[in-house]
N, C-alpha and C positions, 0 to 999 in steps of 0.2 A: 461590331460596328464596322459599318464599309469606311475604307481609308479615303479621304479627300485625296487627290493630286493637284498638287499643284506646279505653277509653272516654276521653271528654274529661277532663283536669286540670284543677285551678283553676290560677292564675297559678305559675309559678318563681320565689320568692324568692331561691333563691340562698343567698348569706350573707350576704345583708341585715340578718335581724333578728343576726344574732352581730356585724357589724361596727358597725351601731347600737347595741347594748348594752356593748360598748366603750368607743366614742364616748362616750357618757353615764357611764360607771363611770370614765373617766380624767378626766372631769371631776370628778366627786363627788370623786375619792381624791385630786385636786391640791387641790379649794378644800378639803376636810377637813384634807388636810394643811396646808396653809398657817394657815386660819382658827384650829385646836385648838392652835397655839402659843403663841398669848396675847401677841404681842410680837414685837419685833426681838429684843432678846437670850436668848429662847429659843432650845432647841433643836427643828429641824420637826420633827414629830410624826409620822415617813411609816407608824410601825407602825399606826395611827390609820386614817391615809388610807388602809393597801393593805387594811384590813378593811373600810372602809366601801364599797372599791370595788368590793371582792369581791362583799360582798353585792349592793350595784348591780346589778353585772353579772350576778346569780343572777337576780335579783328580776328585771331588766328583760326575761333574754332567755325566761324561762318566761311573761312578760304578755304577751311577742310571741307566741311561740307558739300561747297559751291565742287569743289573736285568730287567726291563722290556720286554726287548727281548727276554730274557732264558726262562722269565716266558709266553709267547706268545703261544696259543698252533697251530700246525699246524694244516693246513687242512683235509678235512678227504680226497680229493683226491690225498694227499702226496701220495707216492711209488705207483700209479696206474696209470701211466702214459702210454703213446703212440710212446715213442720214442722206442733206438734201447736198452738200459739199462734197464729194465725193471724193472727186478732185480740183488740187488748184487750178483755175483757169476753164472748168467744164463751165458748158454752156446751160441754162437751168435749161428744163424740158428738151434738153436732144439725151437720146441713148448713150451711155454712158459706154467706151467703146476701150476696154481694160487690158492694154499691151499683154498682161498676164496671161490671157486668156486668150489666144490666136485664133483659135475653131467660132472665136463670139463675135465677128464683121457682121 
């Protein structure tokens, strides 16, 4: 079988960002729990803590993400397209006139 090529990826994270956003969300849900009891002879508060952790864990693993994406680089056939936008700001129907390409006035 012929090998496909493909293009370069950025790094494999894995389950990194989901096991870090854990990480941090069982923290938040213990000290919450603990902290929002107000005392020894209360009762812990865990309904407290599994919401605070939840969110946590929403909030933190979509801030990983949102970084991994930003940090993605595009492709090099970005802005060289074939449609009718070629570039921002061209004119429709004038010659499409591509700094790239110096020899093409």
């Amino acid at each position: 079988m012929a090998e496909s090529k493909q293009a370069p990826r950025g790094p494999d994270y894995g389950n990194v960002p989901v096991i870090a956003s854990g990480v941090i969300a069982g923290f938040v849900a213990i000290t919450t729990a603990v902290v929002s009891t107000g005392g020894a002879e209360n009762e812990l508060r865990w309904e407290l803590g599994l919401a605070a952790g939840c969110i946590t864990f929403i909030v933190c693993l979509l801030t990983f993400l949102l970084m991994i994406i930003a940090g993605k680089p595009n492709p090099d056939s970005m802005g060289h397209g074939s449609g009718v936008n070629r570039r921002f700001g061209a004119v429709p129907g004038s010659e499409d006139k591509d700094p790239e390409e110096p020899g093409k006035d």
